[in-house]
Each structure stands twice: as C-alpha cells, then as structure tokens.
KOLVOKOL-583831 format. One line per field, with one value per residue (C-alpha): residue number from 1; residue in three letters; x, y, z. Coordinates in Angstrom, 2 decimals. Layout:
<pts>
seq c(NUM_...) $
type c(ALA_...) $
x c(X_...) $
y c(Y_...) $
z c(Z_...) $
</pts>
This chain:
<pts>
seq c(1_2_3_4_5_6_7_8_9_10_11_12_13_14_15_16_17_18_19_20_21_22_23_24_25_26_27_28_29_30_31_32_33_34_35_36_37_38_39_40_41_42_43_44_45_46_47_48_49_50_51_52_53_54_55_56_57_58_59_60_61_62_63_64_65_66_67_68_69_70_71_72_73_74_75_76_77_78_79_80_81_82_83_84_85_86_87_88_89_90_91_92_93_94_95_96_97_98_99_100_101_102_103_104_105_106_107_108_109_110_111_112_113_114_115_116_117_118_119_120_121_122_123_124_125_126_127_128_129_130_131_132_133_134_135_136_137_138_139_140_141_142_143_144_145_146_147_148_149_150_151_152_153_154_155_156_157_158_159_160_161_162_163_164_165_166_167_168_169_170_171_172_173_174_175_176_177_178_179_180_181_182_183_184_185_186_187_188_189_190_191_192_193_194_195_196_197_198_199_200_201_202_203_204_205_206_207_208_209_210_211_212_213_214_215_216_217_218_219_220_221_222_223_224_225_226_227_228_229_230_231_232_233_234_235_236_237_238_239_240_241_242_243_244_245_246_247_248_249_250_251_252_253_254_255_256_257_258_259_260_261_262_263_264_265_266_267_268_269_270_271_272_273_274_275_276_277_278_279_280_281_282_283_284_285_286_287_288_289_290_291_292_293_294_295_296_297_298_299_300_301_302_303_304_305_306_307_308_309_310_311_312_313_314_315_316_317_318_319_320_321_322_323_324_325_326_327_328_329_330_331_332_333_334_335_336_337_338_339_340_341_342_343_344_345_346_347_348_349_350_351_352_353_354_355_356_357_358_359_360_361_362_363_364_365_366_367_368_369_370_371_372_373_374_375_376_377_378_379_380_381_382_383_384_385_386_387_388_389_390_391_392_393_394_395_396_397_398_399_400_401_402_403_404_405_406_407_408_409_410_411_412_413_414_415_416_417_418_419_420_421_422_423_424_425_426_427_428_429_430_431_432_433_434_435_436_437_438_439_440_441_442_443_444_445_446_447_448_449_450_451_452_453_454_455_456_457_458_459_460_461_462_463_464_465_466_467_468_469_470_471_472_473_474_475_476_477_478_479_480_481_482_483_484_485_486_487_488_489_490_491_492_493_494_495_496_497_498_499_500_501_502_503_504_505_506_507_508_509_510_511_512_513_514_515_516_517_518_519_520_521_522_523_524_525_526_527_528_529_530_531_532_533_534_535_536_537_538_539_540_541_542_543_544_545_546_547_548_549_550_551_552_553_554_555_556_557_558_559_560_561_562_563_564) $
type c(UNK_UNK_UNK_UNK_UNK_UNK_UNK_UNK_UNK_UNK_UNK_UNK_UNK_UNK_UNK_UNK_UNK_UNK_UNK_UNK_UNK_UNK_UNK_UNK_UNK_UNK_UNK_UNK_UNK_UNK_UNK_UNK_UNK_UNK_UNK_UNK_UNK_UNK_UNK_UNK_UNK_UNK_UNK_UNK_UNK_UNK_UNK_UNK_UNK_UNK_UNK_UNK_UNK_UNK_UNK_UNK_UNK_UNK_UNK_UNK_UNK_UNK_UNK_UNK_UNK_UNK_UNK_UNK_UNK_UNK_UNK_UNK_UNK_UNK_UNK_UNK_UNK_UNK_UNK_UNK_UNK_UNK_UNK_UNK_UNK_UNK_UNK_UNK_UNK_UNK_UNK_UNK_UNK_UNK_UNK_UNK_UNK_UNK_UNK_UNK_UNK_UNK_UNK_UNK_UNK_UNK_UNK_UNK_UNK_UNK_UNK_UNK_UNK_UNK_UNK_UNK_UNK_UNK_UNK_UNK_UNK_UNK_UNK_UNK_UNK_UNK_UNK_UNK_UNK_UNK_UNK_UNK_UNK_UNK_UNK_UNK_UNK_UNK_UNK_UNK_UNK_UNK_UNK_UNK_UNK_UNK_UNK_UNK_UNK_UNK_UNK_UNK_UNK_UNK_UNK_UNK_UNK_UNK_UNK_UNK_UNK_UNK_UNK_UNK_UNK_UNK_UNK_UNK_UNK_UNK_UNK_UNK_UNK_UNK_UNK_UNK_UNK_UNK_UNK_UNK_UNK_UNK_UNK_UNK_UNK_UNK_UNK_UNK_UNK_UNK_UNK_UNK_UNK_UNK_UNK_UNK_UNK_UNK_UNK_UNK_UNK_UNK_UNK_UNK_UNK_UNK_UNK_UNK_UNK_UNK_UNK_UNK_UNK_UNK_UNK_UNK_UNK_UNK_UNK_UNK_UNK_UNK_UNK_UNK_UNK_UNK_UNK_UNK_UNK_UNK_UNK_UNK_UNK_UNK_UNK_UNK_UNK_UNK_UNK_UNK_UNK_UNK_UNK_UNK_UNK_UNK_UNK_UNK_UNK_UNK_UNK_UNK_UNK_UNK_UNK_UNK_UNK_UNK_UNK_UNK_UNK_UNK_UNK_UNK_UNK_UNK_UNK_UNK_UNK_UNK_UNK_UNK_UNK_UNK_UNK_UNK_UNK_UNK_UNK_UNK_UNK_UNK_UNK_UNK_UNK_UNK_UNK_UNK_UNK_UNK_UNK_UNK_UNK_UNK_UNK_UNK_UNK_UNK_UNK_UNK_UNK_UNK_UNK_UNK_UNK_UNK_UNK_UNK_UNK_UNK_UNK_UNK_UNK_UNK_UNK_UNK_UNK_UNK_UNK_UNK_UNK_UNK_UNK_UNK_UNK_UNK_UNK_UNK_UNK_UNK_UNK_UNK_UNK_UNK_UNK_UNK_UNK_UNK_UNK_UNK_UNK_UNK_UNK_UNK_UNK_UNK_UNK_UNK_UNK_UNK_UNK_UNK_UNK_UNK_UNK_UNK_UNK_UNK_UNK_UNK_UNK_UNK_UNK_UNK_UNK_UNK_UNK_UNK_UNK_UNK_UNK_UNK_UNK_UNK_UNK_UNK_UNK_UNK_UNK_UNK_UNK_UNK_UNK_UNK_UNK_UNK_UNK_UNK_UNK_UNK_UNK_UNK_UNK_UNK_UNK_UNK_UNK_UNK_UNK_UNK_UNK_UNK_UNK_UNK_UNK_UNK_UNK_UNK_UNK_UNK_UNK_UNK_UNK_UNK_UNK_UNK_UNK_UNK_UNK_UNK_UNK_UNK_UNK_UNK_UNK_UNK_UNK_UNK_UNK_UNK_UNK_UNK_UNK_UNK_UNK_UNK_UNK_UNK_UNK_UNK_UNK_UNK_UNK_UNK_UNK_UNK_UNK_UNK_UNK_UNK_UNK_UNK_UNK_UNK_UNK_UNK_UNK_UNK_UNK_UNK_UNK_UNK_UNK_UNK_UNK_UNK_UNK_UNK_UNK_UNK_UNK_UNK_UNK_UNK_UNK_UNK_UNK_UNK_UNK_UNK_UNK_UNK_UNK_UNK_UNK_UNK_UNK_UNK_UNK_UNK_UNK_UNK_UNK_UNK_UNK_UNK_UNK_UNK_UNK_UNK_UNK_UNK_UNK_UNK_UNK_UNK_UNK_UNK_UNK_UNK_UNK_UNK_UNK_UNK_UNK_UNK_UNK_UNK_UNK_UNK_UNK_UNK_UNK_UNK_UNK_UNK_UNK_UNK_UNK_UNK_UNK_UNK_UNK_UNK_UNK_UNK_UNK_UNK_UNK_UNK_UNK_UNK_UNK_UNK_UNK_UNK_UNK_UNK_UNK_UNK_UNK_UNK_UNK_UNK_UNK_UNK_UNK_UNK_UNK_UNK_UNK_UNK_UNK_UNK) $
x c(29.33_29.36_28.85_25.58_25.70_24.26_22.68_19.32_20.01_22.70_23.27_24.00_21.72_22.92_24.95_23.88_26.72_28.01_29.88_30.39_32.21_36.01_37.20_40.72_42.23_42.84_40.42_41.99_40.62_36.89_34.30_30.97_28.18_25.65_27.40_24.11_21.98_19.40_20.68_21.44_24.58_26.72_30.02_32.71_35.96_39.43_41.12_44.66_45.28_48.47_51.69_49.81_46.97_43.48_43.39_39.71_36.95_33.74_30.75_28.01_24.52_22.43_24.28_25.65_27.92_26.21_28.99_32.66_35.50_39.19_42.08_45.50_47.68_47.26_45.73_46.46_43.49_39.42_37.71_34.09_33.09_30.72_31.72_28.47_25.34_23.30_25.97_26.20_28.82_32.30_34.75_38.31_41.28_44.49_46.71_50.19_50.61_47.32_45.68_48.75_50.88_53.48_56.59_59.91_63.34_65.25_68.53_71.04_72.44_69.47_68.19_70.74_70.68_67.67_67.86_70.93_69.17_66.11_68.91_70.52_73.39_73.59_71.38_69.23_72.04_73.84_70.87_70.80_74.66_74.12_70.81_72.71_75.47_73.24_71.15_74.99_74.96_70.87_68.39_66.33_63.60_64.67_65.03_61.52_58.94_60.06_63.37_62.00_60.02_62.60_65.63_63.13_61.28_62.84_64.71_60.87_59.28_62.64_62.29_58.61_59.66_62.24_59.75_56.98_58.88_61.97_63.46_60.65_60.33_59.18_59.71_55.49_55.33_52.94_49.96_49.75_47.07_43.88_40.86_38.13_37.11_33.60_34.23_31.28_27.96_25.65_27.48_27.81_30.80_34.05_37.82_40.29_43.40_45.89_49.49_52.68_55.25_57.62_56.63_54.09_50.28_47.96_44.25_42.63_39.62_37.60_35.36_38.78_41.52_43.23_45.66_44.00_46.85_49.76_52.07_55.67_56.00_59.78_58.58_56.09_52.42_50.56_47.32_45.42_42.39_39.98_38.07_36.20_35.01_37.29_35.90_35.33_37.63_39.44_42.17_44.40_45.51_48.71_50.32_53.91_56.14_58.08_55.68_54.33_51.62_51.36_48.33_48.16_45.68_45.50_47.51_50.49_54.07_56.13_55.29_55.80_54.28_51.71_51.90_55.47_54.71_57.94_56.24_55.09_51.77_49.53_46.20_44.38_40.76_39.31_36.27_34.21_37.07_39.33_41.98_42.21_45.57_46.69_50.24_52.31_52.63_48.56_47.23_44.76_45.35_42.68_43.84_43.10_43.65_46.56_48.35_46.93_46.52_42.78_43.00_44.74_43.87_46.19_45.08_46.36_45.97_47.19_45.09_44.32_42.57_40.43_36.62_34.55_31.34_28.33_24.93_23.07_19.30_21.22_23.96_26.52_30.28_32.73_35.51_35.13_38.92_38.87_41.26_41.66_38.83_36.68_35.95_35.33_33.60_34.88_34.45_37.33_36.56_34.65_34.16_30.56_30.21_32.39_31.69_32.79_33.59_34.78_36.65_39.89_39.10_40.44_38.85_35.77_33.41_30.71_28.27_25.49_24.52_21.31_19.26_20.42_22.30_24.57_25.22_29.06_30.24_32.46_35.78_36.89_40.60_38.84_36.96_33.57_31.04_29.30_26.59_25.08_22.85_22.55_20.02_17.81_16.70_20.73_21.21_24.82_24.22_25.63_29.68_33.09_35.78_38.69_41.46_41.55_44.31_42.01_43.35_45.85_43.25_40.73_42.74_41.36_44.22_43.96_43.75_43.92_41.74_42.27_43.89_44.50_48.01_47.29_44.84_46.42_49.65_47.58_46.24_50.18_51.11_48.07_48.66_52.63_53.09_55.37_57.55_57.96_58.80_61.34_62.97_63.20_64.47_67.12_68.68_68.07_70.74_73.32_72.84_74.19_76.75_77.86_78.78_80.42_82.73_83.83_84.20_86.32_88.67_89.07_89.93_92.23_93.98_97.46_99.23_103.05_104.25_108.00_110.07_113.78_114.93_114.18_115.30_112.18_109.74_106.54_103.29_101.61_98.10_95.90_92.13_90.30_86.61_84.27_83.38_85.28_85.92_86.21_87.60_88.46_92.10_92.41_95.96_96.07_99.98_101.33_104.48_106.12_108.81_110.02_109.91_107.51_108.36_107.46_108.02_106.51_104.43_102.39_103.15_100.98_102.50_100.40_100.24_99.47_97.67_94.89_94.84_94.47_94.79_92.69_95.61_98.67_100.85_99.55_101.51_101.68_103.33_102.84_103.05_102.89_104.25_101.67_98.67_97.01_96.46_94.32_94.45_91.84_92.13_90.72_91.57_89.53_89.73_89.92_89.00_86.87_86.36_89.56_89.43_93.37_94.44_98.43_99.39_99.44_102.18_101.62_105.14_106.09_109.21_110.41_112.33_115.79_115.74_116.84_114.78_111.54_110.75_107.74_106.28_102.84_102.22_98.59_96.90_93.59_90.79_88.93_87.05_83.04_81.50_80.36_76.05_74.39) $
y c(-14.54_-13.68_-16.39_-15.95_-14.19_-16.30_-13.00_-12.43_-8.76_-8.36_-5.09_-5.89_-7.43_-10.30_-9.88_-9.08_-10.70_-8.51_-11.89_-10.53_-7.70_-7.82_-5.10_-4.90_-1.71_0.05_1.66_5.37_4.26_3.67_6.56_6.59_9.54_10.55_11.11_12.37_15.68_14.10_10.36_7.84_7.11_5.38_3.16_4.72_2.91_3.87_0.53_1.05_-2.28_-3.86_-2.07_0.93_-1.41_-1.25_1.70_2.82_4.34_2.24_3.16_0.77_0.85_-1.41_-5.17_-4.36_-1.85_1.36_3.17_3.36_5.82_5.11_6.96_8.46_7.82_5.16_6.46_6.85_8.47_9.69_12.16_13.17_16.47_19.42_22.81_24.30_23.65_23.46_21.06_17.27_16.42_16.01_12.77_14.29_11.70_11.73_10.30_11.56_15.12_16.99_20.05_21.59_21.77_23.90_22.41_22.64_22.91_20.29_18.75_20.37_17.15_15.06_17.51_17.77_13.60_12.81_15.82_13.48_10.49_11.68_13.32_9.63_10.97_8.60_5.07_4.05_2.58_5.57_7.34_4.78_5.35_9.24_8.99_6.32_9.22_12.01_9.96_9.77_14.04_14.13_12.47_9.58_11.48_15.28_13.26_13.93_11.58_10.09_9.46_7.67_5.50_5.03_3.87_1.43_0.18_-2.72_-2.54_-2.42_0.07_2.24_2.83_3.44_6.52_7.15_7.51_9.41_11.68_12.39_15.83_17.24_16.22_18.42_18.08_18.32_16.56_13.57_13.86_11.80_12.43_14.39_15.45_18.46_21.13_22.35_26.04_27.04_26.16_28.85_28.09_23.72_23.90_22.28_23.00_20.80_20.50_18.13_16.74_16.16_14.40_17.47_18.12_20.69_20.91_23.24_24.58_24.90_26.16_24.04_26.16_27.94_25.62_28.27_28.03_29.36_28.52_26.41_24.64_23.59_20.46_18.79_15.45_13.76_13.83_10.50_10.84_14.02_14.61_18.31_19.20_22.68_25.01_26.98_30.46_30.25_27.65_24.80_22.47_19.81_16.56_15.48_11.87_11.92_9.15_9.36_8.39_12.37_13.81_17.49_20.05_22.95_25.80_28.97_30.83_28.05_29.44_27.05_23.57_21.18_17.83_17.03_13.39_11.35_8.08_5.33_2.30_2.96_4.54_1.99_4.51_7.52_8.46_11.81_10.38_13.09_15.30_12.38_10.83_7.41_5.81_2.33_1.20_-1.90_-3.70_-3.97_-1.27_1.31_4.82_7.56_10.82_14.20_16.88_17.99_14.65_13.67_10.01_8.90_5.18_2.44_-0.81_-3.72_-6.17_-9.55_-9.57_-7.36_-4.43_-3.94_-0.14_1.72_3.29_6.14_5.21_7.24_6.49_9.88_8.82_7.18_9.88_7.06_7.12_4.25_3.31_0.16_-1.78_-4.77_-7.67_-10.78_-11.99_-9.85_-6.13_-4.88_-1.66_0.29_3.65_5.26_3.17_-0.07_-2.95_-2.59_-5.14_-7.99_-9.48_-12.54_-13.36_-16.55_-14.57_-12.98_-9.09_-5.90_-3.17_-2.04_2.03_3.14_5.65_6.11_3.64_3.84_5.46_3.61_6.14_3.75_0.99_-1.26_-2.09_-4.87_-5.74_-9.12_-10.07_-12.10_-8.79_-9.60_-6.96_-7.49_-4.56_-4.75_-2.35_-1.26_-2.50_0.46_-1.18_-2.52_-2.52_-1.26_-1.67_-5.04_-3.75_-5.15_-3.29_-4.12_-3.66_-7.43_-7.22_-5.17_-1.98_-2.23_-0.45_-2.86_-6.01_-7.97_-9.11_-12.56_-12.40_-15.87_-16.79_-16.25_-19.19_-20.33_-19.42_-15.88_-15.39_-16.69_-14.61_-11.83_-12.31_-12.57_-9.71_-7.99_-9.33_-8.76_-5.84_-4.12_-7.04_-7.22_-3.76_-4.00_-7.09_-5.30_-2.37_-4.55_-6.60_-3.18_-1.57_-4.90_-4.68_-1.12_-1.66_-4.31_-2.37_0.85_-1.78_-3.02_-0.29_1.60_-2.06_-1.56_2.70_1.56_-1.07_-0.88_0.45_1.05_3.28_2.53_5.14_3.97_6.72_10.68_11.59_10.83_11.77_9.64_9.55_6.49_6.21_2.50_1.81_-1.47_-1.52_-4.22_-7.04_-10.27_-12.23_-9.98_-6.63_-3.80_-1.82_1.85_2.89_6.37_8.15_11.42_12.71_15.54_15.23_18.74_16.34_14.07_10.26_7.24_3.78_2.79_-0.60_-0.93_-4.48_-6.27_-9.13_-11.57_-15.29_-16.89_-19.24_-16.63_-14.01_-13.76_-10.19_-9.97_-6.98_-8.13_-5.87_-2.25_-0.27_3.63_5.35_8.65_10.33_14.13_16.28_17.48_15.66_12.72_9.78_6.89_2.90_0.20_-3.98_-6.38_-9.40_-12.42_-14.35_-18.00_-19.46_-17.64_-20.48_-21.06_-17.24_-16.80_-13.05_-11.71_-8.57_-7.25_-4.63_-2.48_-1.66_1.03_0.04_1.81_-0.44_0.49_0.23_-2.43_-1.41_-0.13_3.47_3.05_0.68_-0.11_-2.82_-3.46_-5.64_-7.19_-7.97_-10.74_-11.72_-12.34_-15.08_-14.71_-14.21_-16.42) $
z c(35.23_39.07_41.30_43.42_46.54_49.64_51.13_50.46_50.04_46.99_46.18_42.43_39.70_38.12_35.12_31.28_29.23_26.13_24.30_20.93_21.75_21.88_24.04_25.12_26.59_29.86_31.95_30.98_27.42_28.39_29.21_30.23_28.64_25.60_21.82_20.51_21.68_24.29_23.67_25.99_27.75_25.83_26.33_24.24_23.79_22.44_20.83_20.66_18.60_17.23_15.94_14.80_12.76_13.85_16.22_16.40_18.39_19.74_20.78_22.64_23.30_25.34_24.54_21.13_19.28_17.57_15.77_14.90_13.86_12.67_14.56_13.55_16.55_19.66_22.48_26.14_27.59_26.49_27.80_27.73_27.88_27.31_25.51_23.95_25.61_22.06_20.36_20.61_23.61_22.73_23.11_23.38_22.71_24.08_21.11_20.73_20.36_20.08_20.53_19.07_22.38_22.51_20.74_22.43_20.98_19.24_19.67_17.07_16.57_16.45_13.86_11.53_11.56_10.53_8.08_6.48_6.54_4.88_1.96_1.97_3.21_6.14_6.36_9.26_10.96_11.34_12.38_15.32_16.39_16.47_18.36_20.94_21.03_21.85_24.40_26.43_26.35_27.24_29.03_26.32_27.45_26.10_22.28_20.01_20.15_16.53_17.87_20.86_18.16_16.29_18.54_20.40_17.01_14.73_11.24_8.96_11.34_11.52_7.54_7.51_10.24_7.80_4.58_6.83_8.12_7.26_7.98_9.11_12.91_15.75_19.45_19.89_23.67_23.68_25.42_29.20_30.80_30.70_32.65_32.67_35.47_35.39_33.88_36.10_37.20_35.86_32.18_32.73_30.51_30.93_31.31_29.68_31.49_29.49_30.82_28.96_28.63_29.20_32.67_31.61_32.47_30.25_30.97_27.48_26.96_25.63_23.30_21.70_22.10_24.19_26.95_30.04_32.77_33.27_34.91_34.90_37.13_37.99_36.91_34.45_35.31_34.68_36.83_37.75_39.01_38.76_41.80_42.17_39.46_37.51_37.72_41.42_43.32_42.30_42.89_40.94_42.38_39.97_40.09_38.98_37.68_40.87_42.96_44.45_44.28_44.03_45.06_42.58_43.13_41.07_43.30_43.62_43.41_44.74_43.88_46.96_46.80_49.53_49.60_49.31_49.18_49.25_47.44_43.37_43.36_41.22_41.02_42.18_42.59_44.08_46.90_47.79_49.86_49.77_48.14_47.13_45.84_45.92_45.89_44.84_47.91_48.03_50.34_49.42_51.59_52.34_53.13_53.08_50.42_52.68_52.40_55.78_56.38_57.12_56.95_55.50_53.91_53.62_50.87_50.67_46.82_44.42_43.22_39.70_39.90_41.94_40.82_42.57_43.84_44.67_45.01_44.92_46.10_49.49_49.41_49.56_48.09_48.82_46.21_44.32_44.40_41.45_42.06_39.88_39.97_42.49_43.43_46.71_47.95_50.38_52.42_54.48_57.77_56.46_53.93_52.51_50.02_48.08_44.32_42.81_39.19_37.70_35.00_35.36_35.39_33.23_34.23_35.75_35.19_37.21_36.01_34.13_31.10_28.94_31.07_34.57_36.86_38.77_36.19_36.83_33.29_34.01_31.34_31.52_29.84_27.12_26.02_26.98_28.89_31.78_33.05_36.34_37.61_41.70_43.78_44.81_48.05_48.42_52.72_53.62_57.13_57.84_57.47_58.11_59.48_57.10_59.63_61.28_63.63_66.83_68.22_71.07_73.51_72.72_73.64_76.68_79.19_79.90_84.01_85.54_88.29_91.95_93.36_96.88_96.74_96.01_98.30_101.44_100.02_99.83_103.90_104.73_103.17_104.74_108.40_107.93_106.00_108.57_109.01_105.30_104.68_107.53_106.17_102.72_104.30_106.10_102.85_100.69_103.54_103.23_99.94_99.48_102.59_100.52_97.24_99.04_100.54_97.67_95.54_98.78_98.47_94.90_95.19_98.33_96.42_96.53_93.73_92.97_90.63_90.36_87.55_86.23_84.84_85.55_81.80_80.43_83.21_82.21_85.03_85.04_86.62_86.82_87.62_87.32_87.10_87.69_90.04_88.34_86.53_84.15_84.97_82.62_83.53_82.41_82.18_82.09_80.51_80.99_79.18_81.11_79.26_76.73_73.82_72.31_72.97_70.08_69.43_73.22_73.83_77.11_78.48_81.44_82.92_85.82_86.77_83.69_85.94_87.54_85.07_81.38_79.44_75.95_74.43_77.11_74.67_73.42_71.31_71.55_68.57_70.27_73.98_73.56_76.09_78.72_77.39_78.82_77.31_79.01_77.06_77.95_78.13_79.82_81.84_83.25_86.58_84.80_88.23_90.55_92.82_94.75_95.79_94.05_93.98_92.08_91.53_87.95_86.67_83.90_82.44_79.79_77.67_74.78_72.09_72.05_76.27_77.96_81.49_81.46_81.78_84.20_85.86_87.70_90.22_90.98_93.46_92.46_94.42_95.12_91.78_92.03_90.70_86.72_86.81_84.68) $
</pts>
C-alpha cells in the first residue's frame, strides 16, 4: 500500500489492491489495451514460469483475472497491436523463434553431431565435447538455439532435447525484442518491426506476415523504440548489447551509432522528442534524437526501469523512474512528483485500464497489483530541480565586511599612491639588477679546459644552471677525432666537504666523430651558510689510460640559500 502523502494535493488515488493474483515477470512481458472488439482495456500478461512448466498468457479486468491461454515457448517480450480495423486487436508474443524468421546456416559440424546422436551413434556426452570443440572455432553465439539449450541445460533436460529434436534442428534466430510503427494515420494500422538474436531487424507487415524492410546491425538489439509513421516518416531508436544506440531511418546506409554511452545501459524510453535511458551507476540522461545531451540526473539509488508519462487533457509528459520501493516523475529539467510504497517493487505500466486513460498498474515482487488512477485536478506547479549541487554562476562569494584595517589601508594607498608605485618601481629594478648580475657571474665563471693528449682530440664544454644549493652541470662532448671512441666514463671530482654529485661517475659507451653529445648531474651545496666555494673538474678517462684525456676545471659560485 503507499504510504499517505502529507500534501493536500496528491496527484495519485490511493491504491486498489489486486491480492489474489500472482504475477511475476518483467515489464517487457506486461501490456496495456482491449482483447475484445469495443471492450475495455485490459492487463495482459505473459508468464514465463519454471523450467519450461507453466508458461501461459493472462488477461485482467477490473481486480480479477478474465481469461487464460497456454504457450509453447517462454517469452521475452508482448506486443499489442492493430492489423484490421473490423477484427478483434491482436496480442503478438515474442517466444523463441516466430513469425518464421529467416533461418541462417548451420555449422557442418554441429549438424552432422546431433544427426549422430539422434542415430545413437554418439551419446549426449559426446554431443557435449563436440559442441565445446566447435564453440573454440566460433563464437557460442553463431551455435543454434538448441545447442545453446543444450550445452547450458543439465543431464534430464539434455535428453528431453535429445528425444524432441533430434536431427532435425534449424538455426531459426530467437526473437529479442519487438515493437510496432503506426503504418499510417488515414489506415490506424500497425507495423511490426521484430529484433533478433543474429543482429538482424525485420519490418513485417502485420496483415501478411511479410518482410517490409530490414536491417543488418553489428551487434544484438535488445531495446528499440518506433517513432513516426511508416508510409510517411519514421525513425528507429535501437539499444544494443554493447551499450549503443543506433538511429535508423529508411534511407540509412551506413549505420553509425548516435549515442556511445561508457557505463551498461539499464533502459530506454522514447519522451515526446526525447530519449530517456538510464544506466548502471544510477543516472537517468535526456538527450536528443541526435545523441545530444539535454540533462542529466544522478540518483542515489539504483534504478529499476523507466515508464513514459503523458497526461493528454494537461498536455503533460515526464518519465516515471521506479526504485525499490518508490517511483519518481520526472521531466527533462525538474522533479514533479515522488511515491512511496512499503513493498519492494517489480515493475510499473502507465496507460489506459478499464475505461481510465492514465491508470499506474503497479507490480510488486510478491505478485500482487496495485492500480492507481491520476488525479484530474493533480497541481505540478510546486517542482524541484533535481540537480542539488547549484550552478557555478549562481554561487554567492562570501565577501567579509569592511574593517578598519582596510579602510584606513585603502586612504593610504589613496593619499600615497605615487610613493608606492615609485617604491615598487625601485625594488622591481634591484630585483632584476640583481638576477643579470648573477647570471653574468655564472657565464663569466672561470673555466679550464686542460687536453693530455692531441691523439684523440676530444672538446669539452661545462655550464651550471641554477642559484644553489642545488645546481645542475651540463657537460657537453665533442669527438673530432676520424674514429669513433668507447669504453669512456665522465668523472667529477670536488671537496667532499662542500659539494656532493648525485651521478659523480657517468659512463659513455659511445663518442661519435663530429657529433655532440651533452650529459646532465647534479650537485648540492651541503652548507650554504658559511658562504664555502671549490672548484669542480669534470675529467674524461678512458679505461685502459692511465691520464685522462680531457679535463674541465670549474669554479662555482656562491650558492643561495634553499626557499622553503
């Protein structure tokens, strides 16, 4: 039962309890519309029961059930739909492979197995190891639907396949999906348009059984959506197991999805020229039939499925999102209205029931019913924006107060303004005399290049960056010798007791002739404070000479103190 709602203006009725029903199935099993010429609107239900048993098809009128039919195959989806004008309306059932789909062709070796098996050449065990064996050449998904059955069904249910069908298996795509286009509106008849699970997506007319149009998608349709009329203009909004959605039109050629969405798409609605999905980290997106996003809710529960909504005496759509145990109604920039159960929820439908136009039929997980009917005189004009974190643009800076400080800085400033610029002026000019006189100490720094031997002719350039204490030294090498040189180390020797190198020894396996080569290390001033200055040298030795073959003889400057 809902809880009651402390506004004086609930937009809902109070809710009729249907208790002796048992109803479990999803929400793509449950349709809302007249069985009988003239009749009612009724609550049909497809039951897909347990292991095959018990699969039938409900019908509801008012609080209690009015008819029932058995079914062949477990269904995924019901349709209701119109295809003569003089006939009774027609409930089409998605339940493995119907309406004679187009079959596709079979694996040689998955053929000729179950051909064996149903000869008793082979038992059901080796059916399983050549199924397992053909699944590692295909995809699981390429084997027939028997074989799907059958290599994810137990040892009992694997025979009964066995007995039933035996040789004679066919690679008839089960059924995914399905929805209807309205043909036209001087005619009021309907379009089927049925997805498989090979990809492909068929326009059948509905009077014939014929295939009108079709197309071949890259992945596995599990939602679509009609908008438009068939004869005139129409689109198709199809949900794919990898999380796209694609826009097909008559005249589509190349199919490019128009909305690429990272997180698992959970469900998708069509609201008036919007479309509605929800995803599995909780938010529900509007955007446009271009993939453009409107708006975006973040939920802090987890959402279940989302409804249309449209009241057509106020002219008012929103989308009804069901939680655990609460729906909520919104449009694409507000939150119009919030309902409470103390039931965990199922599924909820909105549309017509009896003869009620906006009627919410609401599924708990036990299997009871609830119907509520919308308040004709229901006010939407007390709403809640849903986003709660404000817009940067609308946040307020917090400006403190004048205080006496400020002001009699600001009268200083005012009375003294030249002097202040002048003084700035003056420490801005130190300031920059300052750095050009120590970066002309550190380029005027003397340094010694000293060579010991004129056979192997080696240049040997050194530049040390930075104020202190740490400064990085650049030793730049050039080989003008007519051979290339190897096995050379780079060794820098200083006062252990002012300076300390990070690499004091670099090796170089390589000096080509004529091409520069420039090696980096640095060292650190370990004490700033008593003003100590050495000279560093930068010597190049090769390993089988006893002397060095160049050497470098730097003298540091003064090292700064380190800013904290």
């Amino acid at each position: 039962m809902s809880k009651p709602d402390p506004a004086p203006n609930r937009k809902w009725t109070n809710p009729v309890m249907m208790t002796a029903c048992e109803i479990h199935c999803p929400s793509t099993c449950v349709a809302l519309g007249p069985v009988l010429t003239n009749s009612d609107s009724k609550l049909i239900c497809a039951h897909g029961g347990n292991r095959g048993m018990n699969l039938r098809l409900t019908v509801f009128s008012g609080l209690s059930q009015e008819m029932e039919a058995t079914l062949a195959d477990p269904p995924t989806q019901i349709m209701h739909f119109v295809n003569e004008k003089s006939t009774m309306p027609n409930i089409a059932v998605a339940a493995g492979p119907s309406f004679t789909v187009p079959t596709s062709p079979i694996n040689p070796t998955e053929e000729e197995a179950w051909k064996a098996v149903a000869l008793g050449k082979i038992n059901h065990n080796t059916l399983m190891k050549v199924l397992q064996k053909v699944t590692e050449d295909v995809a699981f998904s390429k084997l027939t639907p028997i074989s799907q059955t059958y290599m994810l069904s137990d040892k009992e249910d694997q025979l009964a396949l066995i007995e039933k069908w035996g040789g004679k298996i066919t690679n008839c795509p089960t059924i995914t999906c399905i929805t209807k286009i309205l043909k036209s509106k001087a005619e009021g008849l309907d379009i089927m348009v049925i997805a498989t699970e090979h990809c492909d997506i068929f326009f059948l007319d509905s009077q014939a059984f014929t295939t009108l149009h079709h197309f071949k998608l890259p992945s596995v349709p599990v939602v679509i959506r009609g908008y438009g009329e068939f004869d005139v203009d129409w689109r198709l909004f199809v949900q794919t197991r990898d999380s796209l959605i694609y826009n097909l039109k008559r005249d589509t050629t190349e199919l490019r999805p128009a909305i690429i969405c990272q997180s698992m798409i959970t469900s998708l609605i069509l609201l008036n020229k919007f479309l509605v999905y929800t995803t599995n980290d909780n938010i529900i997106t509007f955007s446009s039939f271009r993939g453009k996003k409107i708006n975006t809710v973040k939920c802090t529960e987890k959402i279940k499925m989302l409804e249309p909504f449209f009241y057509e005496h106020k002219q008012l759509s929103a989308v009804i999102a069901v939680f655990e145990k609460k729906i909520r109604m919104y449009n694409e920039t507000h939150l119009l209205d919030t309902v409470e159960y103390q039931k965990p929820l199922n599924w909820v439908r909105y549309g017509m029931y009896g003869r009620e136009d906006s009627t919410l039929v609401v599924c708990f997980k036990d299997g009871t019913i609830a119907i509520q009917i919308f308040r004709r005189n229901a006010d939407f004009r007390s709403r809640t924006n849903y986003n709660e974190a404000p817009a940067s643009h609308a946040l307020k800076l917090q400006i403190p107060k004048k205080t006496k400080v400020f002001i009699d800085n600001t009268e200083r400033e005012k009375k003294l303004g030249v002097k202040i610029h002048q003084a700035y002026q003056k420490h801005l000019f130190n300031l920059r005399f300052k750095i050009a006189e120590s970066y002309q100490t550190l380029t005027a720094s003397a340094i010694t290049t000293v060579s010991t031997t004129s056979v192997l002719p080696v240049e040997i350039a050194v530049d040390i960056n930075g104020f202190g204490p740490r400064h990085r030294m650049s030793i730049r090498l050039l080989s003008s010798s007519k051979q290339n040189l190897y096995d050379m180390h780079l060794s820098m020797i200083s006062d252990i007791d002012v300076y300390e190198f990070d690499t004091p020894l670099i090796p170089i396996s390589i000096l080509a002739s004529g091409k520069p080569y420039t090696f980096t290390t640095l060292l650190r001033c370990k004490d700033p404070e008593k003003s100590a200055t050495s000279e560093v040298r930068a010597l190049l030795v090769h390993t089988k000479r006893a002397t060095p073959i160049v050497t470098a003889v730097i003298k540091m400057p003064f090292s700064e103190f380190a800013l904290e």
